[in-house]
NUMARPA-451996 format. One line per 2 residues: number of its first residue (from 1); their letters; for each residue x, y, z of C-alpha. Coordinates in nm, 2 decimals, m for minus. Layout:
N
NUM) A) X,Y,Z ~ ...
This chain:
186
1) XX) m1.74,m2.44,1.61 ~ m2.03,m2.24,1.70
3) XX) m1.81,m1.92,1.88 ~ m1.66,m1.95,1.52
5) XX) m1.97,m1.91,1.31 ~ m2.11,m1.65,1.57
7) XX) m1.78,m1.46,1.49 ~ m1.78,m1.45,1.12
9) XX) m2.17,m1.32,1.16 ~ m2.07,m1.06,1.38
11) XX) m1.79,m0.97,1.10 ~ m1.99,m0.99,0.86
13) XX) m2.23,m0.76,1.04 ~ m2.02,m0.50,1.16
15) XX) m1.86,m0.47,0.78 ~ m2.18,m0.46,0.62
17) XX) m2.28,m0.22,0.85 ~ m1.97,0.05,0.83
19) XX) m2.03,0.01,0.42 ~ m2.35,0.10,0.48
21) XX) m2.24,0.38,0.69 ~ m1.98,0.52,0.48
23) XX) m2.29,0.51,0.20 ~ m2.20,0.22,m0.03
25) XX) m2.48,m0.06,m0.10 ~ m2.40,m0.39,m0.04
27) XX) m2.38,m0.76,m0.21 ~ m2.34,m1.05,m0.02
29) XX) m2.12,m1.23,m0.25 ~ m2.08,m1.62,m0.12
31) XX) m1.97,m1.75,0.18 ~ m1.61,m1.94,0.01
33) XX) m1.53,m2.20,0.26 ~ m1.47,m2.01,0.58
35) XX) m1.50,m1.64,0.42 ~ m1.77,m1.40,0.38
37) XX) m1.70,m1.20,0.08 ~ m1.88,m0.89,m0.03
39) XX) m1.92,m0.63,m0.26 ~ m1.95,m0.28,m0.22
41) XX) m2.06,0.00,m0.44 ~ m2.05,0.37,m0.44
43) XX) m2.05,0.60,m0.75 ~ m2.04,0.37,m0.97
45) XX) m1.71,0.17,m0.83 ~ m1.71,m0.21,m0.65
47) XX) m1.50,m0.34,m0.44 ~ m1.47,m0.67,m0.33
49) XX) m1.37,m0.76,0.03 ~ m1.29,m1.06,0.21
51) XX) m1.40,m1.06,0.58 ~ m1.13,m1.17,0.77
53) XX) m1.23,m1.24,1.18 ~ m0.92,m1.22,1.43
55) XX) m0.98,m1.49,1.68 ~ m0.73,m1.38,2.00
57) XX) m0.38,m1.31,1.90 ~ m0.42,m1.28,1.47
59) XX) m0.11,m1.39,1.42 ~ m0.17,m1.59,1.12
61) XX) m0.46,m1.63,0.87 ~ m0.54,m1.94,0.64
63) XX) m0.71,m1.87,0.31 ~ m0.85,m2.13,0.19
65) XX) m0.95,m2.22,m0.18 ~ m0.89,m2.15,m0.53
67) XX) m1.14,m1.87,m0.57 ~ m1.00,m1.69,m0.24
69) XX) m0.65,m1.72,m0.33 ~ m0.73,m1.61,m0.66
71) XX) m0.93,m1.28,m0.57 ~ m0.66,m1.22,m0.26
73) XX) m0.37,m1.23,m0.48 ~ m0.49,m1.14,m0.86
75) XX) m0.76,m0.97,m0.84 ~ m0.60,m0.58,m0.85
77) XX) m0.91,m0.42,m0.62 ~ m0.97,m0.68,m0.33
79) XX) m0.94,m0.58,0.05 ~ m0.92,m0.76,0.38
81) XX) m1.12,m0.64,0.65 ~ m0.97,m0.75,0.95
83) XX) m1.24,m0.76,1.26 ~ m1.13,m0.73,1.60
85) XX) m1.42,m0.86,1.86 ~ m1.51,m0.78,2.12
87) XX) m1.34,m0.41,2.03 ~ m1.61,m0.34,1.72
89) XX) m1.29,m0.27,1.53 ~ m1.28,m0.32,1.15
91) XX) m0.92,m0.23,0.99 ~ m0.98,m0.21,0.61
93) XX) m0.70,m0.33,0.41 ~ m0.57,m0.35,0.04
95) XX) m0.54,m0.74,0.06 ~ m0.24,m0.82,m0.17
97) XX) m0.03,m0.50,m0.03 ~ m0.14,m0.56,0.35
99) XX) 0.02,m0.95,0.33 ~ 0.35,m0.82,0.07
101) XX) 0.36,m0.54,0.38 ~ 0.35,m0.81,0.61
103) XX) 0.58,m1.04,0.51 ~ 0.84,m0.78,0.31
105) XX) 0.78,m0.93,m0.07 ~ 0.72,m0.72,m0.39
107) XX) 0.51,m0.86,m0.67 ~ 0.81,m0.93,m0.86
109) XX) 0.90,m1.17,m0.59 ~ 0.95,m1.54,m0.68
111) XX) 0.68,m1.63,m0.44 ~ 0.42,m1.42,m0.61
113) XX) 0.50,m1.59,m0.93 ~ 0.55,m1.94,m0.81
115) XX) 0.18,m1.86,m0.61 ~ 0.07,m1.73,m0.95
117) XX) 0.18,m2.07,m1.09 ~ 0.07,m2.30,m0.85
119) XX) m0.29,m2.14,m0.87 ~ m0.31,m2.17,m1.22
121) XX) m0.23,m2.53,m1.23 ~ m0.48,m2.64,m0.92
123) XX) m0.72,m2.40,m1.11 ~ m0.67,m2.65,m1.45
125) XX) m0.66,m2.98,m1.22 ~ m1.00,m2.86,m1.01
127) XX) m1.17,m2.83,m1.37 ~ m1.15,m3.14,m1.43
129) XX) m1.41,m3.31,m1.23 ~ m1.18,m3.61,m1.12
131) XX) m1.02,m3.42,m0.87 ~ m1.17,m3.19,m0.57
133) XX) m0.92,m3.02,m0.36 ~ m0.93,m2.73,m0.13
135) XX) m0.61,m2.56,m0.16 ~ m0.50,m2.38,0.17
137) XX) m0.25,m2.12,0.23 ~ m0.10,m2.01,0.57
139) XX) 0.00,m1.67,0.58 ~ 0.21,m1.61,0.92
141) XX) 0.19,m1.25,1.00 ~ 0.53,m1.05,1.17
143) XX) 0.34,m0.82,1.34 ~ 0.02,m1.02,1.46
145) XX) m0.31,m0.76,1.35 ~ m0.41,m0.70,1.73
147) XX) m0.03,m0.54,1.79 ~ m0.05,m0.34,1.49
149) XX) m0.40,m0.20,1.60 ~ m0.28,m0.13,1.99
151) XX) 0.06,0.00,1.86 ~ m0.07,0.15,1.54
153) XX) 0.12,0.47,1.58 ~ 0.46,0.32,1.57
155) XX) 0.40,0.10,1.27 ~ 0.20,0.40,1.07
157) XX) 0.43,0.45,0.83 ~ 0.51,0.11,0.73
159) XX) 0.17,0.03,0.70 ~ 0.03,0.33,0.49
161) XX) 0.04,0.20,0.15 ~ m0.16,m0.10,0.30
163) XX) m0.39,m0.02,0.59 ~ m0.63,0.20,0.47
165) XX) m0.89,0.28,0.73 ~ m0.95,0.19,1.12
167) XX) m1.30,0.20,1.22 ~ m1.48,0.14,1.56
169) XX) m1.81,0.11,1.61 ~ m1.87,0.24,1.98
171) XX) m2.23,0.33,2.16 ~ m2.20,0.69,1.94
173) XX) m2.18,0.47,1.62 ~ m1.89,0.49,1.40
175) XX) m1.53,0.62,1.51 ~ m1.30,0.65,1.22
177) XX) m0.96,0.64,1.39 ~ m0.74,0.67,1.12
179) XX) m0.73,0.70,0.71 ~ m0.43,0.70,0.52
181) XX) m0.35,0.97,0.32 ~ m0.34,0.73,m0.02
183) XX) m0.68,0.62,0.03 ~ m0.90,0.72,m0.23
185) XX) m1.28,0.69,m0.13 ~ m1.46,0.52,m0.35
């Protein structure tokens, strides 16, 4: 437990840290179950991101709770930041497009509006003080996040709607190593 609290620190960290870099200020949000979640602000525009750690393989992520799901999947601006460690990497993500990416759905999918249903009713039952429930989702990723980063050249293209920057953070300070060519800055 504690290699897995020291790791969402460190991801925390090193996000917080590239934002600040790339000259947005910074909100510390809440820490929603096992997620740090952030704001960031430049000129004027926020952007919410979810900090996702990648233990050894990222293969799969779990989001957990209403409130994640909800900002993952309806909420139109909110990114994933995938953070590899030890490699000070941080692959900034649109959250929603990464996964549909991922797992070859549109938003007209029937998953996306069963999802949309599902969270709607669990967000009417959890109202209702009677019942507390953490709703969890397993998302089981194709292409595991540490392949796509080591191979990132042969899965460009696939990716470039979705994967918005690569950053490391080396002894020279911050590397970017790619940025799509859809990526507005903020």
């Amino acid at each position: 437990m504690m290699i897995k609290i020291e790791l969402e620190r460190i991801s925390a960290g090193l996000t917080s840290a590239l934002e600040t870099y790339k000259g947005a200020s910074i909100k510390i949000e809440k820490n929603l179950l096992d997620y740090n979640v952030i704001s960031s602000c430049k000129n004027g525009k926020i952007k919410k991101i979810i900090i996702q750690p990648i233990p050894s393989n990222g293969k799969w992520i779990t989001i957990n709770g209403v409130s994640v799901i909800d900002k993952l999947f309806f909420e139109k601006d909110c990114w994933i930041y995938f953070v590899l460690y030890p490699e000070n990497v941080v692959i900034a993500t649109k959250g929603l497009k990464f996964i549909q990416t991922q797992l070859d759905i549109s938003n007209t999918s029937d998953e996306i509006k069963e999802l949309e249903q599902w969270l709607l009713l669990s967000k009417k039952l959890t109202k209702n003080n009677k019942f507390k429930f953490t709703p969890n989702a397993i998302v089981n990723f194709p292409i595991p996040v540490r392949k796509l980063y080591k191979n990132f050249e042969e899965y460009k293209e696939k990716f470039s709607d979705s994967v918005m920057e690569i950053w490391q953070n080396t002894k020279n300070g911050w590397q970017l190593i790619y940025k799509s060519n859809k990526y507005e800055e903020m």
